[in-house]
C-alpha positions as CSV (number, residue, x, y, z in Angstrom):
1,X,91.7,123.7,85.9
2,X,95.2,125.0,86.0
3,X,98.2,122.9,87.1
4,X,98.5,122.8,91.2
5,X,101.6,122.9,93.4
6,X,101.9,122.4,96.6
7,X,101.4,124.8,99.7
8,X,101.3,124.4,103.4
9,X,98.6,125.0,105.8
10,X,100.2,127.9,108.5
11,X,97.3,128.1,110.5
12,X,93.4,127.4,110.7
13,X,90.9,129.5,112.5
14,X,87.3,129.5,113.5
15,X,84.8,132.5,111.6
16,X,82.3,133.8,112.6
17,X,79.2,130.8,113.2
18,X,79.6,128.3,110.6
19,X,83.1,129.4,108.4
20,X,86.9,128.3,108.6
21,X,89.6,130.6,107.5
22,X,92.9,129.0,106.0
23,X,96.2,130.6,105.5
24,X,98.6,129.0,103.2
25,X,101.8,129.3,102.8
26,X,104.2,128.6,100.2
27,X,105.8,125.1,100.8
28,X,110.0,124.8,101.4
29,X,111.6,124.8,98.5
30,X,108.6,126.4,96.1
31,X,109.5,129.9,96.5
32,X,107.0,132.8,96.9
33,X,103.6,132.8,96.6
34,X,102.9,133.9,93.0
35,X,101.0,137.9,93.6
36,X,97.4,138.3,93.0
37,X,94.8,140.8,92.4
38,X,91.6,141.7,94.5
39,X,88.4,139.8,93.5
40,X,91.1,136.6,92.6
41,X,90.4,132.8,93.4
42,X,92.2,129.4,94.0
43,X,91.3,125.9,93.0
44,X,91.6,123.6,95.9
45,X,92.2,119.9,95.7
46,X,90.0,119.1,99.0
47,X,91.1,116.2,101.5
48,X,88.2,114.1,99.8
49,X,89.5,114.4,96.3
50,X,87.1,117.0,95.1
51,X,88.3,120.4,93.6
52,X,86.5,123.7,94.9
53,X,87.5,127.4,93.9
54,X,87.8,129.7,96.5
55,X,88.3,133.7,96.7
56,X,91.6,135.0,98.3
57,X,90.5,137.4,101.1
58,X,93.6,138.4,102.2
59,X,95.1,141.7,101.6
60,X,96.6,141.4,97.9
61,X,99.6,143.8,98.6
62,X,101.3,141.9,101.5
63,X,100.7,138.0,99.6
64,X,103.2,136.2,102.4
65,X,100.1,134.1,103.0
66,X,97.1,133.5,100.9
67,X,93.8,133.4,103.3
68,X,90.7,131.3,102.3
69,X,87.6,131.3,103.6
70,X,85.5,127.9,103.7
71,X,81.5,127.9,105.0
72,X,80.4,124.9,106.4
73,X,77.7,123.3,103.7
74,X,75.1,121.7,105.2
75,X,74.2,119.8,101.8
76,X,78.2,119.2,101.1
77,X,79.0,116.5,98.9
78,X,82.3,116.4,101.1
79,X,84.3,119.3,99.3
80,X,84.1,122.0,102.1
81,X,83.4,119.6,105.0
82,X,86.5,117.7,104.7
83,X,88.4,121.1,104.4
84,X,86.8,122.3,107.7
85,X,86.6,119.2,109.5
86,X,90.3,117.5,108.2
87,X,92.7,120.4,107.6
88,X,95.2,120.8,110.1
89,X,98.0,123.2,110.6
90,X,101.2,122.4,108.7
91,X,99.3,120.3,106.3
92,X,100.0,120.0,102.5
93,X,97.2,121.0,100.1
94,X,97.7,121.9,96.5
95,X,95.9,124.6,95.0
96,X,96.2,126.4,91.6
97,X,97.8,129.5,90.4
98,X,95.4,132.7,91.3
99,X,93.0,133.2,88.5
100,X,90.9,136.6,88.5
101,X,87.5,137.1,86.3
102,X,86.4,139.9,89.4
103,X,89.0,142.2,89.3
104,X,88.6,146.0,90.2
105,X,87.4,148.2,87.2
106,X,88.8,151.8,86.6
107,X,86.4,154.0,88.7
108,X,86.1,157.4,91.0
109,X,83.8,155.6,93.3
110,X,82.8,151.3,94.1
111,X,79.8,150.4,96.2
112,X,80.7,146.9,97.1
113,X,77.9,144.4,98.0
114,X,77.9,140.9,99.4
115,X,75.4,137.9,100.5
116,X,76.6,135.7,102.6
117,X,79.9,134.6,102.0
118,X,80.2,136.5,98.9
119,X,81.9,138.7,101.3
120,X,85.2,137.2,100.8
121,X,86.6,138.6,97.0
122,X,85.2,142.0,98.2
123,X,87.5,142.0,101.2
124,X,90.9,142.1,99.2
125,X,89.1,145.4,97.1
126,X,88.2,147.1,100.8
127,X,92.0,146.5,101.5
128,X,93.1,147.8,98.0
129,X,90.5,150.5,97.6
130,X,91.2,151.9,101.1
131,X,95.1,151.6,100.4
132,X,94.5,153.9,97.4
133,X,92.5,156.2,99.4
134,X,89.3,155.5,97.1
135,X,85.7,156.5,97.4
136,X,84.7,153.4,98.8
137,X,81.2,151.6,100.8
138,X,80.6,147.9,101.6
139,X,77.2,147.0,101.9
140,X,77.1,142.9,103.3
141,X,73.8,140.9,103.9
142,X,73.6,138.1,105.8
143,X,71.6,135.6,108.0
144,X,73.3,136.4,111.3
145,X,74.9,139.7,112.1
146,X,76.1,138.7,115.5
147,X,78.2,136.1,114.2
148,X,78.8,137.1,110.4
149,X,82.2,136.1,109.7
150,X,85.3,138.5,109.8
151,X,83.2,141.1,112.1
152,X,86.1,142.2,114.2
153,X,87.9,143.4,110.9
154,X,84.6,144.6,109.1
155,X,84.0,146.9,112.4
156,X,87.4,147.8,113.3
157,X,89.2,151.0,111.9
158,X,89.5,152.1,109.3
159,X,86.4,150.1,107.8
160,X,83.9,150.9,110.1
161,X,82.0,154.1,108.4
162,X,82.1,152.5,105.5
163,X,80.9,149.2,106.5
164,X,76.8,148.6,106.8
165,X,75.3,145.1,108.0
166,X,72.0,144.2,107.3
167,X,70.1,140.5,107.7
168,X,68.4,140.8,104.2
169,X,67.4,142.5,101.7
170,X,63.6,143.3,103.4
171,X,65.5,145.3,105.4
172,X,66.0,147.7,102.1
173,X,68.3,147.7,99.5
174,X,71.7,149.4,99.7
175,X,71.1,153.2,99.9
176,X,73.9,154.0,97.4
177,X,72.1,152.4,95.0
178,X,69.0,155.0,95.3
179,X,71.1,157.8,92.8
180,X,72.8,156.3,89.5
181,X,76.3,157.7,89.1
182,X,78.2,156.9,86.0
183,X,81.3,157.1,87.8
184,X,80.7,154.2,89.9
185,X,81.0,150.4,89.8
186,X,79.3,148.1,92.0
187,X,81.2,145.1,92.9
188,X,78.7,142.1,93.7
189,X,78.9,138.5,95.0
190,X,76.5,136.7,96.8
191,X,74.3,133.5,95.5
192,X,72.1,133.3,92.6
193,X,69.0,134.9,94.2
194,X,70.2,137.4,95.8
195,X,72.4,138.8,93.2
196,X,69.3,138.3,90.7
197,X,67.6,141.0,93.3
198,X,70.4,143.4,93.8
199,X,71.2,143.5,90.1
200,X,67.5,144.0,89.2
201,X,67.0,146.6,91.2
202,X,69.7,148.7,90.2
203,X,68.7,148.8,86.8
204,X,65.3,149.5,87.4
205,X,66.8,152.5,89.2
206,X,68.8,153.9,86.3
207,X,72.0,152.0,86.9
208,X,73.7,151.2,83.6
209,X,74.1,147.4,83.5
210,X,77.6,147.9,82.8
211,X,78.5,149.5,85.9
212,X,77.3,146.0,87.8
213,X,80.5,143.6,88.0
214,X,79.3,140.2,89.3
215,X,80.6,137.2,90.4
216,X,78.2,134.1,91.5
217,X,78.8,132.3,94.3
218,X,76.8,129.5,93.3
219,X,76.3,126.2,96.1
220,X,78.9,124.4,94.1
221,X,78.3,121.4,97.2
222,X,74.8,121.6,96.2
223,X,73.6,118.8,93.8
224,X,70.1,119.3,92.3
225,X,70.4,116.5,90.2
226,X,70.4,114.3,93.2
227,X,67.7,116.3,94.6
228,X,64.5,113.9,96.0
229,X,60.7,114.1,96.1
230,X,59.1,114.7,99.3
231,X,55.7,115.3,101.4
232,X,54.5,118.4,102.8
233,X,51.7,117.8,104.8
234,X,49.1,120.3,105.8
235,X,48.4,120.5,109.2
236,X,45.1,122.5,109.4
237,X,43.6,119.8,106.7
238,X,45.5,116.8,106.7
239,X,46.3,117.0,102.9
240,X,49.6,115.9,101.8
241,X,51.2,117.0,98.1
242,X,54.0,116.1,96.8
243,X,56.8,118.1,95.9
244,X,59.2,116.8,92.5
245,X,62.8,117.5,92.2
246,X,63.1,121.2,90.7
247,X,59.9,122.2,92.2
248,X,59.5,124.3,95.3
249,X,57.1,123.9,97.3
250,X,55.3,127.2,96.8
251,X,55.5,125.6,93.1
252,X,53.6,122.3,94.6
253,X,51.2,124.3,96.7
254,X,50.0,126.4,93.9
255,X,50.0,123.8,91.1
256,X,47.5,121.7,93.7
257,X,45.3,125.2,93.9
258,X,46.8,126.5,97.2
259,X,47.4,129.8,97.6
260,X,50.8,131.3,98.4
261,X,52.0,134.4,99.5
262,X,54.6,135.5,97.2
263,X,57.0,138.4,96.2
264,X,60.6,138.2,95.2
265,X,60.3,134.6,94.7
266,X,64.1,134.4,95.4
267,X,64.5,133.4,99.2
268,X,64.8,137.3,99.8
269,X,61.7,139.2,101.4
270,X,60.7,136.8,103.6
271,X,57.2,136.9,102.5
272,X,56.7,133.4,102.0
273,X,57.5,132.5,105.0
274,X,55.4,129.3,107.0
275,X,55.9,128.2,110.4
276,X,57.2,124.9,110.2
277,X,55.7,122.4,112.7
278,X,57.5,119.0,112.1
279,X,60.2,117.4,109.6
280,X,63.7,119.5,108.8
281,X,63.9,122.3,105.9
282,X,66.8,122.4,103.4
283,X,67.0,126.3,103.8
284,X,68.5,128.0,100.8
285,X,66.7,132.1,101.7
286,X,68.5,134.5,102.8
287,X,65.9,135.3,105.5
288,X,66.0,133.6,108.3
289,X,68.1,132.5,111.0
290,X,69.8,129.0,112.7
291,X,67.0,129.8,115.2
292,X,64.3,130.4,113.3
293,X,64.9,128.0,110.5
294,X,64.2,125.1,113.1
295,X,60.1,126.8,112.7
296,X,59.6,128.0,109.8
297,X,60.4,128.0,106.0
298,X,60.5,130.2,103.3
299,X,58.4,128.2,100.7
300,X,59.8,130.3,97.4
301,X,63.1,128.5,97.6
302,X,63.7,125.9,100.3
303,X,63.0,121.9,100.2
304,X,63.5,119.2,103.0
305,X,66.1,117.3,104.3
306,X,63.4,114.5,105.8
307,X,60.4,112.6,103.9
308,X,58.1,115.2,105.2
309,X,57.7,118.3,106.0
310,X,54.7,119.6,108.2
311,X,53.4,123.3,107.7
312,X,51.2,125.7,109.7
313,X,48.8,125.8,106.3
């Protein structure tokens, strides 16, 4: 981790369902912000002590403020909770230097894609790409369209017709991907699954693998070491199995002789899904929504947040 210095909170904003946006500003006395390029991140010293790196997903050519964007983990080990719950405005955080390993390739042409919020380094290449007057499309998947964070710029001019939304990837791949061109770079973030998918399937299309720049935005508040047994019970027999740490529980249900529907095996398609009758899933797909998560799971990638879990099964 590089050395930090000290910045100030100038504002903190609400986005979209479940994110907080930050904009820092350089502290009196500390001078400018030092520049960055698009696809560059921050470490953040968090109010709870813990360090997290976050994408800057501000414009890159006008750096007065530096803008971060924070989801709200439901599995935080108190990293991005205590920055959206504790920061206030005019605060004092200390973050590091910018540090890119995502930056914009030479290319005539850039098919950005996102999951979740792996939207944010591709939001300083939009303004940078768009700047330049590039060939440029954005293709972002995620759980809740209605409320997917920074809508109001993704939709607004002059994004718009080159901005497509889309729940998941069941709903198709990105079209751009359908005909390789070797003058193009695709620009990916999302989480591990989902890039796994995206990246596969452009190659099995004809898509050099060097034309596929990648950044993971892995649950860094996520802690599978700490991760529990539990019980999913059957409904229709009464049979509970139990399901390890590591394991998922399509993993459990087939290794006891159950039959599961699967495809992508990723959190992806959506064919796994089970209605969920009692207990509280830790959903990690990229399927289904606040709503529907409260009845049913996706059994390919999620595990539970109670004892036991109940299923339709």
């Amino acid at each position: 981790m590089s050395a930090l210095f000290p910045v100030i909170v100038h504002d903190v904003m609400a986005e979209g369902a479940d994110c907080v946006r930050l904009q820092l500003a350089a502290a009196p006395g500390q001078g400018a912000l030092p520049r960055f390029t698009p696809g560059a991140h921050v470490d953040v010293l968090t109010p709870c002590g813990l360090v997290r790196q976050y994408s800057l997903c501000g414009d890159a050519d006008d750096p007065a403020v530096y803008e971060l964007c924070i989801k709200r983990e439901p599995t935080s080990r108190g990293g991005s909770d205590s920055l959206c719950s504790s920061v206030e405005k005019g605060m004092e955080l200390h973050i590091s230097p910018p540090r890119n390993a995502f930056a914009l390739p030479a290319a005539l042409r850039y098919v950005l894609i996102a999951g979740g919020i792996g939207i944010t380094p591709l939001l300083s290449m939009m303004a940078r790409l768009q700047r330049q007057g590039a060939e440029w499309e954005l293709y972002y998947y995620t759980r809740n369209p209605d409320q997917v964070p920074f809508k109001e710029r993704l939709l607004a001019a002059p994004y718009v017709n080159r901005v497509h939304i889309a729940r998941g990837l069941k709903q198709g791949y990105p079209a751009a991907l359908s005909c390789p061109e070797a003058d193009t770079a695709i620009m990916l973030c999302g989480p591990d699954g989902f890039m796994q998918a995206v990246s596969s399937h452009a190659i099995a299309t004809g898509w050099s693998p060097a034309q596929i720049h990648t950044e993971y935005f892995r649950p860094t508040e996520m802690a599978p070491d700490d991760e529990q047994a539990f019980e999913v019970v059957l409904a229709r027999s009464g049979r509970s199995i139990t399901v390890p740490p590591g394991q998922s529980i399509a993993g459990a249900l087939m290794a006891a002789g159950i039959e599961v529907s699967l495809s992508c095996e990723q959190g992806m398609c959506g064919a796994c899904v089970v209605p969920l009758v009692a207990g509280e899933g830790d959903h990690r797909d990229m399927v289904l929504t606040e709503d529907e998560q409260a009845s049913s799971i996706a059994l390919c990638c999620s595990r539970a947040r109670t004892p036991c879990l109940t299923l339709d099964l």
